[in-house]
C-alpha positions as CSV (number, residue, x, y, z in Angstrom):
1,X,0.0,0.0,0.0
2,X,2.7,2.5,0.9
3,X,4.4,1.7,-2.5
4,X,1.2,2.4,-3.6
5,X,0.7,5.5,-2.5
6,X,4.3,6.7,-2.8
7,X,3.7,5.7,-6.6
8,X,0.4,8.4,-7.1
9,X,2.3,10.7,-5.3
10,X,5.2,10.7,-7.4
11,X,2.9,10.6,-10.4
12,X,1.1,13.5,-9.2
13,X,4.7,15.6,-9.3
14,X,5.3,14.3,-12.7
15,X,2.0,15.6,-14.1
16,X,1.5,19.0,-12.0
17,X,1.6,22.0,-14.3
18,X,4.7,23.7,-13.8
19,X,4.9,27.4,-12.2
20,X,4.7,29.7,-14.6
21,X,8.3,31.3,-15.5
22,X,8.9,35.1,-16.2
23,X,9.6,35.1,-19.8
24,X,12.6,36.1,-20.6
25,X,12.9,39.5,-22.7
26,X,14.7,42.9,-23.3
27,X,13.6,45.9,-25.2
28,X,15.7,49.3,-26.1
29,X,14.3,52.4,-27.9
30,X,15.5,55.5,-29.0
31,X,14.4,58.3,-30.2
32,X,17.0,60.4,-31.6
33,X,20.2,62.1,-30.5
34,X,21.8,65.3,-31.8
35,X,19.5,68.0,-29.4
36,X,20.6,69.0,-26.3
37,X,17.7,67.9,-23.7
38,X,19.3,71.4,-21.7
39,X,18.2,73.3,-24.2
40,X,14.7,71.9,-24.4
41,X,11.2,73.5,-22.2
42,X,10.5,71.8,-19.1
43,X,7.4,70.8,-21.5
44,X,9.0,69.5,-24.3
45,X,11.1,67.1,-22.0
46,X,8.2,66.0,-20.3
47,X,5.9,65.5,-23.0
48,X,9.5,63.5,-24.6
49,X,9.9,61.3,-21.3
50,X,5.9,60.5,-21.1
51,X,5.5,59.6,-24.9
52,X,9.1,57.2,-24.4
53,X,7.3,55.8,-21.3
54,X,4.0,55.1,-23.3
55,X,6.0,53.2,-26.0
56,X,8.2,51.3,-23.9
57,X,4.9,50.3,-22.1
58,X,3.7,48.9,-25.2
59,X,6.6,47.1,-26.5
60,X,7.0,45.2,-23.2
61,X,3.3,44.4,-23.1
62,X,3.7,42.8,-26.5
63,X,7.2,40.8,-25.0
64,X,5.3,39.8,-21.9
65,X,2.5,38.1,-24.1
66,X,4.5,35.8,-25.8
67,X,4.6,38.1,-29.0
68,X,7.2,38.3,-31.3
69,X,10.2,40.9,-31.0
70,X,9.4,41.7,-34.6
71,X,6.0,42.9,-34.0
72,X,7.0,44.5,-31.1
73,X,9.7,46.4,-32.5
74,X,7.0,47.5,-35.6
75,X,4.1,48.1,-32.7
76,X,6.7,50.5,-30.9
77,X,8.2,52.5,-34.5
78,X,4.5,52.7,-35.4
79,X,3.6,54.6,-32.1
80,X,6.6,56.4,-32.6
81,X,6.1,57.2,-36.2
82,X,2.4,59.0,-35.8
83,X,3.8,60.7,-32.6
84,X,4.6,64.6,-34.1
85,X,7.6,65.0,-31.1
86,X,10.0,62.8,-32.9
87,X,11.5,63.2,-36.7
88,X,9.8,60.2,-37.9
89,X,6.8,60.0,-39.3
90,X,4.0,62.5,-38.8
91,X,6.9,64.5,-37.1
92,X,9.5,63.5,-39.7
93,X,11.5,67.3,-40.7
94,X,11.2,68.7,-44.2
95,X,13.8,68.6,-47.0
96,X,15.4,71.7,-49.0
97,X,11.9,71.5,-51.0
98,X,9.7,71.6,-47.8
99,X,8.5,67.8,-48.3
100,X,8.8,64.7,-46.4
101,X,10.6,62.1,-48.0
102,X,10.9,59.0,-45.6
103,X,12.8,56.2,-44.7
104,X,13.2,52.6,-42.6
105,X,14.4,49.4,-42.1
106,X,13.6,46.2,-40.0
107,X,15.1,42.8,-39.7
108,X,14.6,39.6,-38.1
109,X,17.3,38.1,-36.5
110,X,16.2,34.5,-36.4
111,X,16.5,34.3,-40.3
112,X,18.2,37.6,-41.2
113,X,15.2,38.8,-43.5
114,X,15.0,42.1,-43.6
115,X,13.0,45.3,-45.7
116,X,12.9,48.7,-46.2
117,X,12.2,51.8,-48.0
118,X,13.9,55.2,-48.7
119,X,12.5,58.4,-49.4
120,X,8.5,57.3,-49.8
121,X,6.0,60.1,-49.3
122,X,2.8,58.7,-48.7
123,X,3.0,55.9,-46.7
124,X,1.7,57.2,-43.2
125,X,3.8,54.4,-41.6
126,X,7.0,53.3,-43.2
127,X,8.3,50.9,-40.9
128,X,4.9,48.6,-41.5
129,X,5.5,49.0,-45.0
130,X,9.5,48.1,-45.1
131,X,8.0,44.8,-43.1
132,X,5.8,44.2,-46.3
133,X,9.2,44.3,-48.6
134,X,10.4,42.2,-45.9
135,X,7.4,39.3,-46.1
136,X,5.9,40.0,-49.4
137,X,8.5,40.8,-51.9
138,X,12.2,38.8,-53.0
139,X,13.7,42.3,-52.3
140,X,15.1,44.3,-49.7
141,X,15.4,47.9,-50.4
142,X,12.2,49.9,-52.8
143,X,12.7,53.4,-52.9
144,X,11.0,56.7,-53.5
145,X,8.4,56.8,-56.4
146,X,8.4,52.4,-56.6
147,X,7.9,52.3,-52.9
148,X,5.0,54.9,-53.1
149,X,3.1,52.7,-55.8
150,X,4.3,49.3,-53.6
151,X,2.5,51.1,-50.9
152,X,-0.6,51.4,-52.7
153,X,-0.8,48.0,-54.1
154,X,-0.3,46.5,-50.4
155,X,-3.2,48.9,-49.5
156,X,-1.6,50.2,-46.7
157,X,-2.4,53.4,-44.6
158,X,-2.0,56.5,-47.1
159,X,-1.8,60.1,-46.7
160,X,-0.6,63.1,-48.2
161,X,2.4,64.7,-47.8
162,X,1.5,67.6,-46.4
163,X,0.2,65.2,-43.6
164,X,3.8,65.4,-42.4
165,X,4.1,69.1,-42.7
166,X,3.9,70.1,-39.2
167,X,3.6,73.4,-37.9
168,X,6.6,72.7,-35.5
169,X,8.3,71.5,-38.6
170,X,7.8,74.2,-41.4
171,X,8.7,77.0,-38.9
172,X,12.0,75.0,-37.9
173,X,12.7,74.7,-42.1
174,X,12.1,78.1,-42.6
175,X,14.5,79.1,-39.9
176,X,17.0,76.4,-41.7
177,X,18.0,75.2,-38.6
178,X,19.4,72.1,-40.0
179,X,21.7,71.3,-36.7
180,X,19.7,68.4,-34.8
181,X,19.0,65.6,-36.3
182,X,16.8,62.8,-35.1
183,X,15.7,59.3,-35.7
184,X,13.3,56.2,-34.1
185,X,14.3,52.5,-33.6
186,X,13.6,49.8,-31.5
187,X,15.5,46.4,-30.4
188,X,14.2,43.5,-28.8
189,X,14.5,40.1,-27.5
190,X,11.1,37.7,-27.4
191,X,10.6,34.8,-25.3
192,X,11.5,32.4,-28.3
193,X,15.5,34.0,-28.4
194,X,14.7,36.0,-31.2
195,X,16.0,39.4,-32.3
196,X,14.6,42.0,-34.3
197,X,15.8,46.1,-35.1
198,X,14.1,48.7,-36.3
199,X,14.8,52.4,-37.6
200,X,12.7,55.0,-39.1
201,X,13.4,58.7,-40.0
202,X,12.5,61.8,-41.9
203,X,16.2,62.6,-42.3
204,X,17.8,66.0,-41.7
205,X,15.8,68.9,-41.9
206,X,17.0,70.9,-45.5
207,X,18.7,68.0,-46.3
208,X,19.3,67.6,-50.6
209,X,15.7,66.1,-52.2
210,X,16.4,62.3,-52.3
211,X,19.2,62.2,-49.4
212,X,18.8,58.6,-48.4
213,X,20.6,58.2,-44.8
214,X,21.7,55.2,-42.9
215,X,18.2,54.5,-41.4
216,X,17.1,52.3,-44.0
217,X,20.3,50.5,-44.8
218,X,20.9,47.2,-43.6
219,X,24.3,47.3,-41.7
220,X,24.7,50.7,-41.4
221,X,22.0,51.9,-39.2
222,X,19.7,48.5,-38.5
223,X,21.1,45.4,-38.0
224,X,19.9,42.0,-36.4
225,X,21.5,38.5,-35.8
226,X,20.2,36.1,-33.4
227,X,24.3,34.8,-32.4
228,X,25.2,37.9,-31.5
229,X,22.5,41.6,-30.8
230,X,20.3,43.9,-32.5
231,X,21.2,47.3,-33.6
232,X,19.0,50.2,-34.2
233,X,21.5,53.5,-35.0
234,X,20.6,57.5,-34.8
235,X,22.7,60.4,-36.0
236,X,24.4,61.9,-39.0
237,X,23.6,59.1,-41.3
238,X,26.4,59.3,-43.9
239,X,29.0,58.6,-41.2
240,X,27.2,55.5,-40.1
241,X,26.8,54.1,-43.9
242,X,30.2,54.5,-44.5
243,X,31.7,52.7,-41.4
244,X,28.6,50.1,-41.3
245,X,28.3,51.1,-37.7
246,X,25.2,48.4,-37.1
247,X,27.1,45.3,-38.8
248,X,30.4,46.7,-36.5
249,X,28.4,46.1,-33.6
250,X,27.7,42.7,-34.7
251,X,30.7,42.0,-36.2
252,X,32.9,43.2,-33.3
253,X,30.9,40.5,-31.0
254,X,31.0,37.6,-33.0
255,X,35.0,38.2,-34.4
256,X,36.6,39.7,-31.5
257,X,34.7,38.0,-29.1
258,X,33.6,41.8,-28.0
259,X,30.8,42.2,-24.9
260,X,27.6,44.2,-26.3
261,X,28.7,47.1,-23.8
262,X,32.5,46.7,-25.7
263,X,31.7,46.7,-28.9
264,X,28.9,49.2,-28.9
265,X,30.8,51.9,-26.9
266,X,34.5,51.4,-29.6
267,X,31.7,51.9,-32.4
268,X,30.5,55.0,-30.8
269,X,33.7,56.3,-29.4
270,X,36.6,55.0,-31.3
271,X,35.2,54.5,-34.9
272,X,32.7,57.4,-35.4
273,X,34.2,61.1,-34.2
274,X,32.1,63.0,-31.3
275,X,28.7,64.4,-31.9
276,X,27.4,61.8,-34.7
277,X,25.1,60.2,-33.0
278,X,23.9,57.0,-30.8
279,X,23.3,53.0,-30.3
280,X,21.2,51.1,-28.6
281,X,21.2,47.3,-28.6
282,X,20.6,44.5,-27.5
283,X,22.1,41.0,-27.0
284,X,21.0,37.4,-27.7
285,X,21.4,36.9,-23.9
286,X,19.3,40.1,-23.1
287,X,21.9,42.6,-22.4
288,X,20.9,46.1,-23.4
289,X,23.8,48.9,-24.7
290,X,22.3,52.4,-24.9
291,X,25.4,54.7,-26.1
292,X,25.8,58.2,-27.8
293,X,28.6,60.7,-28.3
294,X,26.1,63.9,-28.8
295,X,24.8,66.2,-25.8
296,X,21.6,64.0,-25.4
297,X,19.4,60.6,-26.8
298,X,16.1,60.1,-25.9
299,X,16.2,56.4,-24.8
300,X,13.9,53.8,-22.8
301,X,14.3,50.1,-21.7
302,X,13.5,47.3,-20.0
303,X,13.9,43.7,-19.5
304,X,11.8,40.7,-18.1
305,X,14.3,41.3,-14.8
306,X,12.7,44.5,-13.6
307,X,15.2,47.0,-15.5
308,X,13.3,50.4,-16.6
309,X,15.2,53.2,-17.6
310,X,13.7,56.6,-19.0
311,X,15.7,59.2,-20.3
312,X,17.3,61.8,-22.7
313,X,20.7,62.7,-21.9
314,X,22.3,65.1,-20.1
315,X,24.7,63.2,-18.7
316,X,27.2,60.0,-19.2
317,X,26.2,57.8,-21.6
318,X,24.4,54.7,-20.5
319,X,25.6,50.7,-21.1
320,X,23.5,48.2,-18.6
């Protein structure tokens, strides 16, 4: 009998559902560098800090279900993208003509598939429709007048330009005040040990009709392999195409046997010259790298270990 009952019991253990384990995730977002957050209204840094904290919300949200770090990282640039604070999107700055011309990138890390688009103008969210090169085309990149009609044969959200034309945004171009420069990207790890980046930009503000920066180049400022991080890059663009700043993150871990922290911080201090921009990143073991050389980034992140960070700069760059 006691055999028995030692039997049932152990049978019991075998079969009880297990405790339900934190899943295991890490999320980085940025959203821009190149102002100085000093400089800024008590106001604007609020309104800055509160719209990072609503997006970070929301990205984590998606981790903590289960979701994808793909769709969060799209979910989080989408927010980002129809928020008129940040130069992407609704808010994206205006070119020497006084138009929008928009760019971004996303890739998965699990399979390295990636898509984007450069300098469309009436897709009201470009990093949903850089997805759709991603999953619905053999290609990578489609620019300017070929993305626009891609974006109306995928039947995606349309406007008109002058939808980007912010009041904010045509006084700053008529001032030509082409000094700060800004971007939006995400980074995240799912609960499957999958990585996925994402960038999306308006650009600098007066910058040449058809400038295409590093936002929706693959390597230079978005980058995602599930051996070693995810990349999402902000800044002067030309410098981070022609040092492939993303990839060197990457490549920095996996050949030089680099931490994330390491090689993020040589990419941003050693290879690129003071004031270009920033990084953030994260790892394939859920490390998070948030790293600039300008005056200020607007950054958030968080991890399935409690970590929450808010902020814009002002102080030492941050690597946790």
């Amino acid at each position: 009998m006691r055999t028995f009952a030692l039997a049932v019991l152990l049978i019991g253990y075998l079969t009880a559902p297990l405790a339900a384990e934190t899943p295991k995730y890490a999320i980085a977002i940025h959203g821009g560098a190149g102002g100085d957050p000093a400089r800024w209204t008590p106001k604007q840094r609020t309104a800055r800090k509160a719209a990072l904290t609503r997006v970070l919300k929301l990205g984590v949200g998606v981790l903590e279900g289960g979701g994808s770090s793909l769709d969060a990282v799209e979910r989080v640039i989408r927010e980002l993208e129809d928020d008129p604070i940040f130069n992407a999107g609704r808010g994206a700055v205006l070119n020497s003509e006084g138009g929008a011309e928009l760019d971004a990138s996303i890739m998965d890390g699990r399979t390295k598939a990636c898509g984007a688009v450069a300098s469309v103008r009436i897709a009201k969210n470009p990093i949903s429709l850089a997805r759709l090169v991603m999953t619905e085309t053999r290609h990578v990149l489609l620019a300017a007048h070929g993305a626009d009609r891609f974006a109306e044969e995928m039947k995606v959200d349309l406007v008109d330009n002058d939808y980007f034309r912010t009041d904010a945004q045509i006084k700053r171009w008529k001032a030509i005040k082409a000094k700060e420069q800004g971007t939006v990207g995400c980074v995240a790890l799912d609960s499957h040990g999958n990585l996925a980046a994402g960038t999306s930009t308006g650009g600098l503000m007066n910058k040449k009709y058809g400038r295409v920066g590093d936002s929706p180049i693959i390597g230079a400022g978005t980058y995602a392999d599930n051996r070693t991080c995810a990349v999402s890059c902000t800044g002067v663009g030309e410098h981070y195409i022609r040092h492939a700043i993303a990839h060197d993150v990457s490549a920095r871990m996996e050949y030089k046997q680099q931490s994330l922290r390491a090689a993020a911080h040589a990419a941003m201090h050693k290879t690129l010259k003071p004031g270009m921009g920033g990084i953030i990143a994260v790892d394939k073991d859920g490390n998070i790298a948030l790293d600039f050389n300008t005056a200020g980034m607007s950054r958030a992140a968080a991890d399935a270990n409690g970590k929450w960070i808010v902020e814009l700069g002002s102080r030492k760059p941050d690597s946790r």
